[in-house]
VOBA-647929 format. One record per atom (N, C-alpha, C): residue in three letters; x, y, z. Coordinates in nm, 2 decimals, decimal comma. Layout:
VOBA-647929
 res      u      v      w
 Ala      X      Y      Z
...
END
This chain:
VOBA-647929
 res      u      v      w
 Unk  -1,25  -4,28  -4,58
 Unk  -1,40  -4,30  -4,59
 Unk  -1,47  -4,23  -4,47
 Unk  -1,40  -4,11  -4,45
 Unk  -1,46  -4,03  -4,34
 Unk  -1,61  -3,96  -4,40
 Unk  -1,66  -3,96  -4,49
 Unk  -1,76  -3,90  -4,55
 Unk  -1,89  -4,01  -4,53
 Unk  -1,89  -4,14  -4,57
 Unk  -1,98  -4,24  -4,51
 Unk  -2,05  -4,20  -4,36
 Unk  -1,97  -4,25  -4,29
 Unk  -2,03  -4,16  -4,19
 Unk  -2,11  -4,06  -4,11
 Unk  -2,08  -3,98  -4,18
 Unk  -2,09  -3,83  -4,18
 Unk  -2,24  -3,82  -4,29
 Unk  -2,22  -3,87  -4,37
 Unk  -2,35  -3,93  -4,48
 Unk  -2,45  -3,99  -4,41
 Unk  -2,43  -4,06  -4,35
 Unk  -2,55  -4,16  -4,29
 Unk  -2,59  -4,11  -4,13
 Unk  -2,51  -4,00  -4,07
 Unk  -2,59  -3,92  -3,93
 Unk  -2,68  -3,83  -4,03
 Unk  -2,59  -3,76  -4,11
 Unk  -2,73  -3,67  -4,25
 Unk  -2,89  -3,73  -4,30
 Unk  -2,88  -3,83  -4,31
 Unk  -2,96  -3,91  -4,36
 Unk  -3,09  -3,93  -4,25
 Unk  -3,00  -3,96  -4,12
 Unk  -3,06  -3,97  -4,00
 Unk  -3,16  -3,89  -3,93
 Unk  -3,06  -3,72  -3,92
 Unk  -3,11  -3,64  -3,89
 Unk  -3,26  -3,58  -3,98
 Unk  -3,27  -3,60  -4,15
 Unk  -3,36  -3,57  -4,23
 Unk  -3,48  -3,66  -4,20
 Unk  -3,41  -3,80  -4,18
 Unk  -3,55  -3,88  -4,14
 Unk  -3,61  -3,87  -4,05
 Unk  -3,53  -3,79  -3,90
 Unk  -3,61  -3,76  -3,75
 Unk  -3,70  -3,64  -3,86
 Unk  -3,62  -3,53  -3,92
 Unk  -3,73  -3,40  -3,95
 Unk  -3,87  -3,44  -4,01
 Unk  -3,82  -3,51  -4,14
 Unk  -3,97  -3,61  -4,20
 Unk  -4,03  -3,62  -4,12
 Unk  -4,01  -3,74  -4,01
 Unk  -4,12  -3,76  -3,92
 Unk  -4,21  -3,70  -3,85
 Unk  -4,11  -3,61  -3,80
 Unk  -4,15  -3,49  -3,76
 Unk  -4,29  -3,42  -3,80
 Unk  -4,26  -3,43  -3,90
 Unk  -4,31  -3,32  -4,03
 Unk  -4,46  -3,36  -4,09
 Unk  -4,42  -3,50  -4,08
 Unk  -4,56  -3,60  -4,17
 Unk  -4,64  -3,67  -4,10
 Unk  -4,59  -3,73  -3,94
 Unk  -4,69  -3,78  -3,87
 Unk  -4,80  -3,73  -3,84
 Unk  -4,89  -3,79  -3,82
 Unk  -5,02  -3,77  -3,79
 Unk  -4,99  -3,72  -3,67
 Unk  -5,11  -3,60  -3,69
 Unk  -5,10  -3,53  -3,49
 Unk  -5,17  -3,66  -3,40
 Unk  -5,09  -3,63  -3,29
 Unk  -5,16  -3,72  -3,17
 Unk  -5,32  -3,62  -3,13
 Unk  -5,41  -3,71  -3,08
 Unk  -5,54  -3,62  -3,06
 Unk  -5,45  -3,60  -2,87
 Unk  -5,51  -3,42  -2,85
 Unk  -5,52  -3,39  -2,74
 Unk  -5,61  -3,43  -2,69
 Unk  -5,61  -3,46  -2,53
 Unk  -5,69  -3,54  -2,44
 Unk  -5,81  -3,42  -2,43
 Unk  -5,94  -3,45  -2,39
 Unk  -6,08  -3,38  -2,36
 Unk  -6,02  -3,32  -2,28
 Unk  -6,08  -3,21  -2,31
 Unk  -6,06  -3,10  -2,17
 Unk  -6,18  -3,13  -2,00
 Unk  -6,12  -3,16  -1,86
 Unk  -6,22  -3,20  -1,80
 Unk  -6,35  -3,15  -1,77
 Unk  -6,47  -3,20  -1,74
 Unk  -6,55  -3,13  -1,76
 Unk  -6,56  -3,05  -1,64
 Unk  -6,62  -2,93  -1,68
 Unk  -6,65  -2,79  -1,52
 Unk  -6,76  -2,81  -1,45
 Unk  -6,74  -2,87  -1,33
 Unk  -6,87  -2,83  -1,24
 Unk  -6,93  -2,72  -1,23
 Unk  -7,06  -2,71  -1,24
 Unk  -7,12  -2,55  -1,21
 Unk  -7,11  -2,56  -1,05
 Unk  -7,11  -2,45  -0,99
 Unk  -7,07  -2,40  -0,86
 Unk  -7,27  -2,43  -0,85
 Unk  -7,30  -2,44  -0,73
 Unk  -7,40  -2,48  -0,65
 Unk  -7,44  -2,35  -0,69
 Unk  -7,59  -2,36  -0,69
 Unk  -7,70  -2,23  -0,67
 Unk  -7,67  -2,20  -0,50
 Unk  -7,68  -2,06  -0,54
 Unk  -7,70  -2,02  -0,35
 Unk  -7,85  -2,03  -0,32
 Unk  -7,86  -2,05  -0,18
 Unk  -7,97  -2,03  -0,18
 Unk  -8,07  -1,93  -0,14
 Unk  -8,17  -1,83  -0,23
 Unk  -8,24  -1,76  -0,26
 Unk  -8,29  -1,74  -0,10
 Unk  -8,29  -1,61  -0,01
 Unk  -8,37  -1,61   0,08
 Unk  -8,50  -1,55   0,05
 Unk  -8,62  -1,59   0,10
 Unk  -8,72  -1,59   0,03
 Unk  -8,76  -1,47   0,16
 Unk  -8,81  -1,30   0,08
 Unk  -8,88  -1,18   0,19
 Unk  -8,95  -1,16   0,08
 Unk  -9,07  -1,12   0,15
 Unk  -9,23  -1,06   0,04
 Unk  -9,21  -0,91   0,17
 Unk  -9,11  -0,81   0,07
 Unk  -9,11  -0,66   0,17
 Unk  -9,27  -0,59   0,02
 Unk  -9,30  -0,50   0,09
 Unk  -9,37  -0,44   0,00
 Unk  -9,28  -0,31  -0,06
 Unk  -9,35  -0,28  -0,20
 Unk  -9,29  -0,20  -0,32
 Unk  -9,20  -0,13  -0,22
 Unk  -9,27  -0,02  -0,15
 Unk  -9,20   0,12  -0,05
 Unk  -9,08   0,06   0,04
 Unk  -9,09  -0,08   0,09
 Unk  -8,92  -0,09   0,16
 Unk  -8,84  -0,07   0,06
 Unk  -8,91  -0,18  -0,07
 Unk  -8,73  -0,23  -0,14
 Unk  -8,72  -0,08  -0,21
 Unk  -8,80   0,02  -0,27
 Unk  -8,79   0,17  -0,30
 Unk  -8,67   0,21  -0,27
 Unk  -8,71   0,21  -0,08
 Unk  -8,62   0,33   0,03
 Unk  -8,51   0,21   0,03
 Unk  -8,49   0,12   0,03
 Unk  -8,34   0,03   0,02
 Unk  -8,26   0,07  -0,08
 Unk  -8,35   0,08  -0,20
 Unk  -8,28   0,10  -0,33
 Unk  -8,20   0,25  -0,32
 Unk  -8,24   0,33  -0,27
 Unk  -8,24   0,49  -0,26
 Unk  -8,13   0,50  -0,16
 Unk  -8,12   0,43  -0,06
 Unk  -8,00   0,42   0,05
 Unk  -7,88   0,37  -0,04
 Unk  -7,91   0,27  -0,10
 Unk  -7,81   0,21  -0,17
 Unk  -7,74   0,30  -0,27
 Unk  -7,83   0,38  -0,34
 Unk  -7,78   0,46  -0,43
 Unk  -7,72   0,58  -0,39
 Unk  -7,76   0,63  -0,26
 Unk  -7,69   0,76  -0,17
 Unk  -7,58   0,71  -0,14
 Unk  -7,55   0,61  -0,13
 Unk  -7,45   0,52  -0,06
 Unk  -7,27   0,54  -0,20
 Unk  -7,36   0,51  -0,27
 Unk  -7,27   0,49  -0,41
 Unk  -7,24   0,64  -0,45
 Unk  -7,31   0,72  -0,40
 Unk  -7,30   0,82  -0,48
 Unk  -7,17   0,90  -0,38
 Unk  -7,21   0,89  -0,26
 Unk  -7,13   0,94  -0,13
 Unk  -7,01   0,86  -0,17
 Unk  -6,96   0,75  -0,19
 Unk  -6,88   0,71  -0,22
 Unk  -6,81   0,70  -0,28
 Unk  -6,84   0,73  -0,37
 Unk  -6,80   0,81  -0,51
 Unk  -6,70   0,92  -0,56
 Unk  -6,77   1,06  -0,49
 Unk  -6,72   1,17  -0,51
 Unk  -6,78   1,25  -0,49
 Unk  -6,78   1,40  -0,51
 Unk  -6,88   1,47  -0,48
 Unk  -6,97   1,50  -0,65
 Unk  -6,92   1,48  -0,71
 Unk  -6,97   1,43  -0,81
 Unk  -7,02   1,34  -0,88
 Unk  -7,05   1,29  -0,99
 Unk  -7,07   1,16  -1,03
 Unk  -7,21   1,13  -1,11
 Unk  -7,18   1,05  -1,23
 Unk  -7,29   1,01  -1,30
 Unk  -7,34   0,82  -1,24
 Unk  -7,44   0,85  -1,20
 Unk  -7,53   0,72  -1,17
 Unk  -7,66   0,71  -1,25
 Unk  -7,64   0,57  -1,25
 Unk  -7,77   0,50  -1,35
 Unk  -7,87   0,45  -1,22
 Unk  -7,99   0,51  -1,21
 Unk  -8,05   0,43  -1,04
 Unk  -8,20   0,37  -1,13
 Unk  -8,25   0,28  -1,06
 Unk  -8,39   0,26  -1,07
 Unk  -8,46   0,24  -0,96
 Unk  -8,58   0,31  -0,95
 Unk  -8,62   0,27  -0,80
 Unk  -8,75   0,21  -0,83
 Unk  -8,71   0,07  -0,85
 Unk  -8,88  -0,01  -0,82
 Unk  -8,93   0,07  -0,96
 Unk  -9,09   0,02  -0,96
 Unk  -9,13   0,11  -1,09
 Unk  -9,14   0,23  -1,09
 Unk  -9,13   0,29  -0,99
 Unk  -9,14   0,49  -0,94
 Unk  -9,08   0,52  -1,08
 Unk  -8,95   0,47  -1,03
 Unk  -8,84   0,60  -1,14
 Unk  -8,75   0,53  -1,20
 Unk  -8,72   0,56  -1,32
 Unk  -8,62   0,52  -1,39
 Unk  -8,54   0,63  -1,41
 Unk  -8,37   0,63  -1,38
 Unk  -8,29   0,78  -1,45
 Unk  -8,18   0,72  -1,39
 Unk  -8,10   0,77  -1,57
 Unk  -8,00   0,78  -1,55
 Unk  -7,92   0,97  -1,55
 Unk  -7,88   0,99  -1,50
 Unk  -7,81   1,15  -1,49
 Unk  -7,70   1,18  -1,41
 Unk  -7,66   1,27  -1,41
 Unk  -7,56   1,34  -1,36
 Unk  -7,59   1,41  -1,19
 Unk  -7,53   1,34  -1,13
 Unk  -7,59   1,41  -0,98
 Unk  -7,45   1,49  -0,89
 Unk  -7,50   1,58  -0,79
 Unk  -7,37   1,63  -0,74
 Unk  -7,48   1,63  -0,62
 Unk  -7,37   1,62  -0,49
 Unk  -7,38   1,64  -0,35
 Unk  -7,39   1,79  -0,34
 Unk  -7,52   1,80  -0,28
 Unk  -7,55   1,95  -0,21
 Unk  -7,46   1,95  -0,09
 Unk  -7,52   2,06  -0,02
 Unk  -7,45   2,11   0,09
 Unk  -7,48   1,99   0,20
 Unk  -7,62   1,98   0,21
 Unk  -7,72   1,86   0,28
 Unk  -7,68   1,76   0,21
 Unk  -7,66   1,60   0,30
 Unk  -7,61   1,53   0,23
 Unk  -7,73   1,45   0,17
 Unk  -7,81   1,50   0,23
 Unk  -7,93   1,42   0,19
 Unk  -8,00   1,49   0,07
 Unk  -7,94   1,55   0,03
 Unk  -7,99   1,66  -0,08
 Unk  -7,93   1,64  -0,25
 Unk  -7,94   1,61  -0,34
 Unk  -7,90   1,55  -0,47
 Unk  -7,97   1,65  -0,53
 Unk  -7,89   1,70  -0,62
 Unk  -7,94   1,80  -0,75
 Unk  -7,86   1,74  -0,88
 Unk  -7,95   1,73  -0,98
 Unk  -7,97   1,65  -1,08
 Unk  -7,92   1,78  -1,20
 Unk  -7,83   1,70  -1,30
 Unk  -7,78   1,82  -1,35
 Unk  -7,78   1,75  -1,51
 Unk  -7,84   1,83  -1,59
 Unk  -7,90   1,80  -1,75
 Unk  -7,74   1,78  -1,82
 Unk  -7,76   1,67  -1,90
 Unk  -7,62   1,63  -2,03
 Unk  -7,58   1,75  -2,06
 Unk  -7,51   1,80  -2,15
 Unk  -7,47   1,88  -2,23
 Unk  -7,56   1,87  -2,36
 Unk  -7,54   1,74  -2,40
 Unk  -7,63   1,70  -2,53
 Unk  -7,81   1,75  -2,51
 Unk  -7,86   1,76  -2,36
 Unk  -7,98   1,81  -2,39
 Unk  -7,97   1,96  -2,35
 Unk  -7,89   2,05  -2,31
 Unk  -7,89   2,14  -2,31
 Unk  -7,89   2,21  -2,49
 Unk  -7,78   2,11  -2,53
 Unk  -7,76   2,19  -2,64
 Unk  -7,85   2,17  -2,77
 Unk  -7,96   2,06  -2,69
 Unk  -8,12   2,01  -2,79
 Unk  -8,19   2,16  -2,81
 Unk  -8,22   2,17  -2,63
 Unk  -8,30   2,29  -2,61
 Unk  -8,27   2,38  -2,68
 Unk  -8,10   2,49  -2,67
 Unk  -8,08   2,58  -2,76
 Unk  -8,11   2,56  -2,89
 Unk  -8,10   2,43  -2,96
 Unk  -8,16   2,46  -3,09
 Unk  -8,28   2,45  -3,15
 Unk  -8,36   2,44  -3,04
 Unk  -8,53   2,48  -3,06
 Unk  -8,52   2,62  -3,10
 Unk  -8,45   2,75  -3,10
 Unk  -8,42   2,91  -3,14
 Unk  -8,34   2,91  -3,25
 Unk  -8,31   2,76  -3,33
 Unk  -8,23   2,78  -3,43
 Unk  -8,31   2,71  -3,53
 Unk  -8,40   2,74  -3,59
 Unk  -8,49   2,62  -3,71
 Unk  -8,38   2,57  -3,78
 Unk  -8,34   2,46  -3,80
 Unk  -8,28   2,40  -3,95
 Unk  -8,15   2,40  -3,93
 Unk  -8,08   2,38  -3,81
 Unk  -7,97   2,32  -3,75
 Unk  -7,98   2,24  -3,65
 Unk  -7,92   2,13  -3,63
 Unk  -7,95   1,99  -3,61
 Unk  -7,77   1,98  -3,48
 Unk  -7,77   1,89  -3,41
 Unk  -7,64   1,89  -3,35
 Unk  -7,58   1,85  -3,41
 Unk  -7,60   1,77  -3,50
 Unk  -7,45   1,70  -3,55
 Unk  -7,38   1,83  -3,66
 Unk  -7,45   1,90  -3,68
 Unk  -7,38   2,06  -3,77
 Unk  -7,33   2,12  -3,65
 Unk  -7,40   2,11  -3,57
 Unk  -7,30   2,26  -3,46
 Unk  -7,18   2,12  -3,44
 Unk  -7,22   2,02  -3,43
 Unk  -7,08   1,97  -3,34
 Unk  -6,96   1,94  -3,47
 Unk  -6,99   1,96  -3,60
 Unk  -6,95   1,96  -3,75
 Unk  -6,83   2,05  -3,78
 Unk  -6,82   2,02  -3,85
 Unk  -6,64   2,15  -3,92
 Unk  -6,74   2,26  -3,97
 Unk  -6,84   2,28  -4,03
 Unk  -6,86   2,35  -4,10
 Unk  -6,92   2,53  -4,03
 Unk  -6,82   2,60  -4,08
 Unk  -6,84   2,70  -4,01
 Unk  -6,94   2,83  -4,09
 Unk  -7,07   2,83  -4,14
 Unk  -7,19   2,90  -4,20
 Unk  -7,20   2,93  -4,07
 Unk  -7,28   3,09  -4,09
 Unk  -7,33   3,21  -4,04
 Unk  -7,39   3,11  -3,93
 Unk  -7,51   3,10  -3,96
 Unk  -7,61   2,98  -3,88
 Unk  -7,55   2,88  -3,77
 Unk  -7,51   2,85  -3,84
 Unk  -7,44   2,72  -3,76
 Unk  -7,31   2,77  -3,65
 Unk  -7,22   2,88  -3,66
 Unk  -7,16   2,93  -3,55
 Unk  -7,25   2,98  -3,49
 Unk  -7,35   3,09  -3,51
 Unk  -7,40   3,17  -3,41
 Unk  -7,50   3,04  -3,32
 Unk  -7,55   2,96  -3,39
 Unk  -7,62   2,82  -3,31
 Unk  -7,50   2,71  -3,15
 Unk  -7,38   2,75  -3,24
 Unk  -7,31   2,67  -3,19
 Unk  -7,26   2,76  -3,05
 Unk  -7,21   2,88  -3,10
 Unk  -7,15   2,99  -2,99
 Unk  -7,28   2,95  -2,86
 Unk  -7,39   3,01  -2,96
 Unk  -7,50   3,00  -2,82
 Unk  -7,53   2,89  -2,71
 Unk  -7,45   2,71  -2,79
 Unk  -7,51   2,62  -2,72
 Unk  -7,36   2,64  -2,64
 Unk  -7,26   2,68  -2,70
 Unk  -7,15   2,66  -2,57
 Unk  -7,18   2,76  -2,46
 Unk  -7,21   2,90  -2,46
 Unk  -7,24   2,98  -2,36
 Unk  -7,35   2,86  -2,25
 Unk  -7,46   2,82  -2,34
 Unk  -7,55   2,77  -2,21
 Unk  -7,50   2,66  -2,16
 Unk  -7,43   2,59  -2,23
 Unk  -7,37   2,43  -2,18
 Unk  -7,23   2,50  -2,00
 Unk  -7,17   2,62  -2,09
 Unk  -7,11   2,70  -1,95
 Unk  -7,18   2,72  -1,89
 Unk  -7,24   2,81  -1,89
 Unk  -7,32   2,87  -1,78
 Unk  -7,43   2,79  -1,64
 Unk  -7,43   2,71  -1,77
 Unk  -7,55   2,58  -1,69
 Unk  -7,49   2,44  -1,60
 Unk  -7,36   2,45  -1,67
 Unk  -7,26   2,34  -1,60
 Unk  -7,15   2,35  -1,58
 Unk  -7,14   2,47  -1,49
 Unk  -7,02   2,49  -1,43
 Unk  -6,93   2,42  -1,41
 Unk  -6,94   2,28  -1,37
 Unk  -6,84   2,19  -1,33
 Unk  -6,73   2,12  -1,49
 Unk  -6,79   2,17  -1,58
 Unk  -6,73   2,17  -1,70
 Unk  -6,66   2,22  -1,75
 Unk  -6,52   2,19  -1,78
 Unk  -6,41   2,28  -1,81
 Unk  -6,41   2,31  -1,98
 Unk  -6,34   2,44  -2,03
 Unk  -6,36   2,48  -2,16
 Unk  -6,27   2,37  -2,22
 Unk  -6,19   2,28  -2,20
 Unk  -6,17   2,19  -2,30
 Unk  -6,22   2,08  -2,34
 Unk  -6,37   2,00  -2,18
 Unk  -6,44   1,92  -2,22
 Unk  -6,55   2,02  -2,31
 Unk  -6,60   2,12  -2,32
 Unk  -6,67   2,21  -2,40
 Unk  -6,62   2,17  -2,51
 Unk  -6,47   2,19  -2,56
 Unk  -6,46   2,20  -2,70
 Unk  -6,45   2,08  -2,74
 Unk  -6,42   1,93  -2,67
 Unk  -6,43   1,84  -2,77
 Unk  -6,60   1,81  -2,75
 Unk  -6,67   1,83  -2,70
 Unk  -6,76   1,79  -2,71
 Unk  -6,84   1,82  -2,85
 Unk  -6,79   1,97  -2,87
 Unk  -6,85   2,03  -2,99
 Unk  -6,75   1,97  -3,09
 Unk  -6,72   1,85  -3,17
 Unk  -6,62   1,82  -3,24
 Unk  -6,52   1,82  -3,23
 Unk  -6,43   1,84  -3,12
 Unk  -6,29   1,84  -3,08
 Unk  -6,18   1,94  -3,11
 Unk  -6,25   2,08  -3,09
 Unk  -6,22   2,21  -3,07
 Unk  -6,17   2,21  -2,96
 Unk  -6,11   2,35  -2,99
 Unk  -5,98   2,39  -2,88
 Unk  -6,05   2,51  -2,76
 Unk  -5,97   2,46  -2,64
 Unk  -6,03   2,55  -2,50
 Unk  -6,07   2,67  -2,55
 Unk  -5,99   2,77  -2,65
 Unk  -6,03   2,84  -2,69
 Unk  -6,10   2,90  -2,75
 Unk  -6,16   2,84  -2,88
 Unk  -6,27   2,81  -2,95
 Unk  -6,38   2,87  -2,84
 Unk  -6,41   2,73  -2,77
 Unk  -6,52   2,76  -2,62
 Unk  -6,50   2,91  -2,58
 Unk  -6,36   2,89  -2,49
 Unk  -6,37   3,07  -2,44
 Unk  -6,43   3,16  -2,51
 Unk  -6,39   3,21  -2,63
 Unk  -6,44   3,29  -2,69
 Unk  -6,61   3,30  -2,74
 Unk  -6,62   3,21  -2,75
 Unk  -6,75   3,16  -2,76
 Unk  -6,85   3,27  -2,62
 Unk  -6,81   3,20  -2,55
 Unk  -6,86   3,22  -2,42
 Unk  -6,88   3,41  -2,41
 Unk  -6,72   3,46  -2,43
 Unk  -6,73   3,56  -2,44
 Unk  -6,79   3,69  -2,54
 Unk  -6,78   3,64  -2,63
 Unk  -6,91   3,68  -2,71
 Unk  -7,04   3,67  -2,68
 Unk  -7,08   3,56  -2,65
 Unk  -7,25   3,57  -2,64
 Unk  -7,25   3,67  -2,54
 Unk  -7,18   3,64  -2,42
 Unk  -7,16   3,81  -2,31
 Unk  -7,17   3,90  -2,36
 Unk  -7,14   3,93  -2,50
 Unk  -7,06   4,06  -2,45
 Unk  -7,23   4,09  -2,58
 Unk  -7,26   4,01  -2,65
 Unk  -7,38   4,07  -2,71
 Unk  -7,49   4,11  -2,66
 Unk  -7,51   3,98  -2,55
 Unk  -7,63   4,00  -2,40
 Unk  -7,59   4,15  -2,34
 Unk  -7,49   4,16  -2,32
 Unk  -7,47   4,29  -2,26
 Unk  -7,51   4,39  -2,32
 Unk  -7,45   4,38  -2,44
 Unk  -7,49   4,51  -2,53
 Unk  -7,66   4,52  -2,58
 Unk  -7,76   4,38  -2,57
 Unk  -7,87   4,37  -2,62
 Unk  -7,95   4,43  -2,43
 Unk  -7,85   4,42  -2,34
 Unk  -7,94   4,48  -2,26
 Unk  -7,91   4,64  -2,25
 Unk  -7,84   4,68  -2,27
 Unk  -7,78   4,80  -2,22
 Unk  -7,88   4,91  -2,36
END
């Protein structure tokens, strides 16, 4: 009668899994509640517009110097100025030259192209129009932003190859040349 036994730990083990299986969940305890962290307290200065301006402007030389010699910053100075752009360190450190997107360089070129739009130059579609529009905006996006290498050129224009650009480039040359000569 070795099987009784052996029958009734079976029986046993099925009824631990049932229970298992069908009790009601226990409720998890509240989670405690979070103290908010204390307000700091506000130091109260009435500076006029032109300090907090020139603070703002330090601050931002600051960031920018720290940065790199390049770098895109979003600044606002007080109500003067709003801009966000592309800035590089002159020679003077105190000196910032402000350098236009690609995307509005390549607005401007197509004010000389009626009835192509960027999203066609930056498009698969390769019509007469729409290359010679496109070739033209990559020459000036070169020439204008040097710090841009021909393979951020080509994805910019749809995700074209370094070469694509190059060539680009060197054609509009080579037709300026020949349209001056």
């Amino acid at each position: 009668m070795q099987a009784q036994p052996e029958l009734m730990r079976q029986h046993e083990a099925y009824k631990a899994v049932r229970e298992r299986l069908l009790r009601k969940p226990t409720p998890k305890p509240a989670p405690a509640p979070v103290e908010k962290a204390a307000p700091k307290l506000l130091e109260l200065r009435f500076y006029n517009e032109h300090v907090v301006t020139w603070r703002n402007w330090l601050a931002f030389k600051e960031a920018v110097q720290a940065s790199s010699t390049s770098t895109t910053v979003a600044a606002s100075f007080g109500p003067y100025a709003n801009c966000a752009a592309s800035f590089v360190l002159a020679e003077d450190s105190n000196m910032f030259v402000a350098r236009r997107s690609m995307k509005d360089i390549c607005l401007d070129v197509l004010r000389d192209f009626p009835g192509v739009t960027l999203d066609e130059v930056k498009g698969p579609r390769r019509s007469r129009n729409i290359v010679a529009a496109r070739q033209a905006c990559m020459f000036e996006v070169y020439t204008e932003r040097r710090d841009v290498s021909f393979p951020m050129i080509g994805r910019f224009f749809g995700g074209r190859d370094h070469t694509t650009a190059l060539h680009s480039v060197r054609k509009v040359e080579a037709q300026r040349a020949k349209e001056s000569a």
